[in-house]
N, CA, C and O of each residue as an XYZ file, in Angstrom:
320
protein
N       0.932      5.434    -18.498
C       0.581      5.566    -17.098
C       1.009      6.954    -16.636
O       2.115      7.390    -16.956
N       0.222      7.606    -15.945
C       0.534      9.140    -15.396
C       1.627      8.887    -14.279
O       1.899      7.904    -13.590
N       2.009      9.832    -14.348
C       3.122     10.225    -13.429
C       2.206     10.061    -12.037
O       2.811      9.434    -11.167
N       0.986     10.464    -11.693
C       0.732     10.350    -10.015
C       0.693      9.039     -9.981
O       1.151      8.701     -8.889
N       0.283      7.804    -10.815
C      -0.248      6.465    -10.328
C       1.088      6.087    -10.428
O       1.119      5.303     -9.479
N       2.560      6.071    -11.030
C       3.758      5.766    -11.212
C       4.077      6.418    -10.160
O       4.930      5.636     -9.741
N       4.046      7.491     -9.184
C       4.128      7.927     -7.796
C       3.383      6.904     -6.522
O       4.019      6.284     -5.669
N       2.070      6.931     -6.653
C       1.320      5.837     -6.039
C       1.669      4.005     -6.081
O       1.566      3.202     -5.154
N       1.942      3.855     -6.984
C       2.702      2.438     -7.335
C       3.825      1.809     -6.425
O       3.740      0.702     -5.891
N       5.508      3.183     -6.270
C       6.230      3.109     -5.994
C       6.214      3.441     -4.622
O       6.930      2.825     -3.833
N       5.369      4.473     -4.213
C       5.639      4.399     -2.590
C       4.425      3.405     -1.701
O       4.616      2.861     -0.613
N       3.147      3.367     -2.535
C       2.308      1.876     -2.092
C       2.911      0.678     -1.670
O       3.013      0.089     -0.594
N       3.414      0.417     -3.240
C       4.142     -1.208     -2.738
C       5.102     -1.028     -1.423
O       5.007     -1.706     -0.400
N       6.115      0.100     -1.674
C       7.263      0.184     -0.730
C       6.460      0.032      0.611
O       6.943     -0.818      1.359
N       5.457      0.604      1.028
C       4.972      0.745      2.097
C       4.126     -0.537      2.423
O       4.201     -1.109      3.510
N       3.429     -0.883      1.537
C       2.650     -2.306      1.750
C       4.045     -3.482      2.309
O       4.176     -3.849      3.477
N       4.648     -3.759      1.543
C       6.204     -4.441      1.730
C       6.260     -4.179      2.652
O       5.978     -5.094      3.426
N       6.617     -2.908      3.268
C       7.413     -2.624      4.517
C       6.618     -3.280      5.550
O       7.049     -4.124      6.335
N       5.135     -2.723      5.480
C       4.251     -3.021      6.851
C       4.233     -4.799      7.014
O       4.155     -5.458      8.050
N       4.322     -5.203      5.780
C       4.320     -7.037      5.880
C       5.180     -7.819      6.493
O       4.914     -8.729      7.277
N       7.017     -7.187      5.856
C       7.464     -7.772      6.805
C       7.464     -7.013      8.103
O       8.327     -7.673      8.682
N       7.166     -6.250      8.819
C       7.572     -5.360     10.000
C       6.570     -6.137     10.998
O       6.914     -6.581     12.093
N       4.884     -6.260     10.279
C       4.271     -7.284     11.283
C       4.188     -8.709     11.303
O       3.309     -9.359     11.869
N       5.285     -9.216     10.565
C       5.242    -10.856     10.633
C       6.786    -10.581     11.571
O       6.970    -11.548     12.311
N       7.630     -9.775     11.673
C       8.328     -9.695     12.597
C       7.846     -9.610     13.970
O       8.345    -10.304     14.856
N       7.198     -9.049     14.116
C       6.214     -8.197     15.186
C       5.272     -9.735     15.498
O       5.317     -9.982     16.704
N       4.572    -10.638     14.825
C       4.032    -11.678     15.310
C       4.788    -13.050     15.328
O       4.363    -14.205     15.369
N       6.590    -12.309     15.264
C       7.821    -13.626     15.312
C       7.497    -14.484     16.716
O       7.672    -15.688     16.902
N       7.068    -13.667     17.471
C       7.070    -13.978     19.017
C       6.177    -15.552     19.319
O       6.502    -16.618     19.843
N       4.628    -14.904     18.537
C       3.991    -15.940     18.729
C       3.781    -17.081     17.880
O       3.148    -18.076     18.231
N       4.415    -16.892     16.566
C       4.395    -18.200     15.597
C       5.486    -17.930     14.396
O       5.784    -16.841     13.905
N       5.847    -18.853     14.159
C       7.351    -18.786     13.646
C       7.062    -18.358     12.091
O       5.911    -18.581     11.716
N       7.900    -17.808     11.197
C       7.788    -16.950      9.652
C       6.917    -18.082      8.979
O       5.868    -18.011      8.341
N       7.425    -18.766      9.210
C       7.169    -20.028      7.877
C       6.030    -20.626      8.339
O       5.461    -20.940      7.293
N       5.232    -21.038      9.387
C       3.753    -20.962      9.740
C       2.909    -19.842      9.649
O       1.705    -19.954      9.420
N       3.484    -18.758      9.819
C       2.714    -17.396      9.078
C       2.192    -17.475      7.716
O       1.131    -16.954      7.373
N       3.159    -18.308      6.757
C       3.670    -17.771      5.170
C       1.749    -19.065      5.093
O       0.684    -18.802      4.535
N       2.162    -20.348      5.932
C       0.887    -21.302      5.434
C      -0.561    -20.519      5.259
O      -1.381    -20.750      4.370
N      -0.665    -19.669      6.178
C      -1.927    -19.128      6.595
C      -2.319    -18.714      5.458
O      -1.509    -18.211      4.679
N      -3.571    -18.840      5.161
C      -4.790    -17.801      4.541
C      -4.557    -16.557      4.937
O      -4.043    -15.788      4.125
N      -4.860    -16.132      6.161
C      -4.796    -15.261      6.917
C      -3.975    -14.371      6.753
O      -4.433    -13.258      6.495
N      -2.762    -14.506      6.826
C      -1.186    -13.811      5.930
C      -1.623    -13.229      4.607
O      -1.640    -12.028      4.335
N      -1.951    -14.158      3.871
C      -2.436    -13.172      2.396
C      -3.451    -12.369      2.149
O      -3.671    -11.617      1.200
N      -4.128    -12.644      3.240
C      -5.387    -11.438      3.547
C      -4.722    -10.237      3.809
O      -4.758     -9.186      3.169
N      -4.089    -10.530      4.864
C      -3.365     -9.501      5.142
C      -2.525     -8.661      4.202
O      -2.726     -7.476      3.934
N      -1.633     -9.375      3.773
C      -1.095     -8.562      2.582
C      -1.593     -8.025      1.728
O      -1.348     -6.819      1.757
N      -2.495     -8.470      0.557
C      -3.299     -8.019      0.007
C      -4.237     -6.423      0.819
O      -4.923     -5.607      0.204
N      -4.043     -6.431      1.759
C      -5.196     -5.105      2.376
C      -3.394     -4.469      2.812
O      -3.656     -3.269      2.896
N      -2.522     -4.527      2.982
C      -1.534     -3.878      2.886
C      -1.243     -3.122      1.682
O      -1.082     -1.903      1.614
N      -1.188     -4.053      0.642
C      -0.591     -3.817     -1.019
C      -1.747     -2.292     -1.307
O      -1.403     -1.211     -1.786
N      -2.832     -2.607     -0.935
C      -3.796     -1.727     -1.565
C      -4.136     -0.559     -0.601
O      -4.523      0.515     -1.060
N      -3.998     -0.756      0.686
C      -3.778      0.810      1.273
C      -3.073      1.673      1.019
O      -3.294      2.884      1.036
N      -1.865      0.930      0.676
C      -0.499      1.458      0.502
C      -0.588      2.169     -0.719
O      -0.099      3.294     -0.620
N      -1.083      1.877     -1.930
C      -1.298      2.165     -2.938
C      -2.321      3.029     -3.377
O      -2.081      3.882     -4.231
N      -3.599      2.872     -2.804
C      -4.745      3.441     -2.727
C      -5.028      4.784     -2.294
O      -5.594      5.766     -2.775
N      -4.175      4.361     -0.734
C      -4.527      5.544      0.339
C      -3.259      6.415      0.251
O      -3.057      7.517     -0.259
N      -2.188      5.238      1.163
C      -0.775      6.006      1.410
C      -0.200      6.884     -0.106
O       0.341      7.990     -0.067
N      -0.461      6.117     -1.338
C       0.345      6.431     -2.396
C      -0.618      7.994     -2.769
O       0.051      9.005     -2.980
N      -1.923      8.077     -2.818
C      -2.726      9.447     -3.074
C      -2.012     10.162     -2.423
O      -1.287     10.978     -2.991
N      -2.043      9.992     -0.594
C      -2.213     11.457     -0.143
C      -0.718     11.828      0.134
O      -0.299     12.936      0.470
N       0.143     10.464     -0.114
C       2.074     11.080     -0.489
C       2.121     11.859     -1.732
O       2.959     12.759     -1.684
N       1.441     11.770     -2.871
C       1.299     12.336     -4.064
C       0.506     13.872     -4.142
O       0.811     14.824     -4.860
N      -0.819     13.749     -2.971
C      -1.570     15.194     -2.412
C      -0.158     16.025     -2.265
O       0.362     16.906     -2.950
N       0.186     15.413     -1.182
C       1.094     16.085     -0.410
C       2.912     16.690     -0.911
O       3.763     17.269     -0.235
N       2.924     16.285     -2.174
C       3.633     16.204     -2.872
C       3.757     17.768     -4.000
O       4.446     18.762     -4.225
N       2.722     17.150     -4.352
C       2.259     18.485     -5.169
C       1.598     19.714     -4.873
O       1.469     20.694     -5.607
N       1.004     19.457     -3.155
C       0.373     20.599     -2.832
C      -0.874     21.082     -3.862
O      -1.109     22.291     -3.859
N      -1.510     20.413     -4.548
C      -2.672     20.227     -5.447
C      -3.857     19.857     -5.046
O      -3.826     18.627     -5.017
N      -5.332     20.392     -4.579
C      -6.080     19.876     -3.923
C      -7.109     18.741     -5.208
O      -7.825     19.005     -6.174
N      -6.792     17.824     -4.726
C      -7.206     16.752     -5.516
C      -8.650     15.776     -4.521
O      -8.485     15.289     -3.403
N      -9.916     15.724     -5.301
C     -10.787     15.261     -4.477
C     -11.039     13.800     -4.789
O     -10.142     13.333     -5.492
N     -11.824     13.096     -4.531
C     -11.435     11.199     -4.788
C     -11.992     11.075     -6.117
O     -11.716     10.131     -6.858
N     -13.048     12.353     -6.536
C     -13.402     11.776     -7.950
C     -12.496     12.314     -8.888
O     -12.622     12.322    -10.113
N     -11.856     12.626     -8.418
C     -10.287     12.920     -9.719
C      -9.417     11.908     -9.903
O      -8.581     12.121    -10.781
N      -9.331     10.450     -9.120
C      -9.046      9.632     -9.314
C      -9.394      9.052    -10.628
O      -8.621      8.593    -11.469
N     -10.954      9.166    -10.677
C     -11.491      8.097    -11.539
C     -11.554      9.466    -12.886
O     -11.485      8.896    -13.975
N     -11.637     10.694    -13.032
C     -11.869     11.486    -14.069
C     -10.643     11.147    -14.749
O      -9.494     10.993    -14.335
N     -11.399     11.032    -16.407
C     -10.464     10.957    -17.820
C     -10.011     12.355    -17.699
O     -10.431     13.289    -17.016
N      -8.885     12.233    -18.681
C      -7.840     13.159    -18.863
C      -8.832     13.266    -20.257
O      -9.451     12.297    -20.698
N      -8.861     14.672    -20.880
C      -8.722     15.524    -22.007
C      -8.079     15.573    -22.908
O      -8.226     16.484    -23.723
């Protein structure tokens, strides 16, 4: 595994994690953790957390990292 997706991995999840619990805190008000956890709805959610985080947040922390202008089809280009 390359070093950017082992960059993307580690600050994705961290950030997907973070935003999950921060808005099931954030919707403590109107329905309690453990009726959250039943929902469908909750794992939708997470799931579109896990993968922004990873997808989006983890690229452009890694852009921004290296100062490397990297375009989206360099994602998917084989290495040499």
């Amino acid at each position: 595994m390359s070093e950017r997706w082992k960059h993307q991995l580690k600050v994705g999840l961290f950030w997907g994690i973070f935003m999950i619990v921060f808005m099931s805190l954030f919707e403590w008000n109107e329905k309690p953790f453990l009726s959250q956890l039943i929902t469908p709805f909750f794992y939708i959610k997470a799931v579109v957390y896990l993968v922004t985080g990873i997808f989006f947040v983890g690229y452009f922390s890694w852009k921004g990292k290296n100062g490397k202008e990297y375009t989206w089809s360099d994602l998917f280009r084989k290495k040499k």
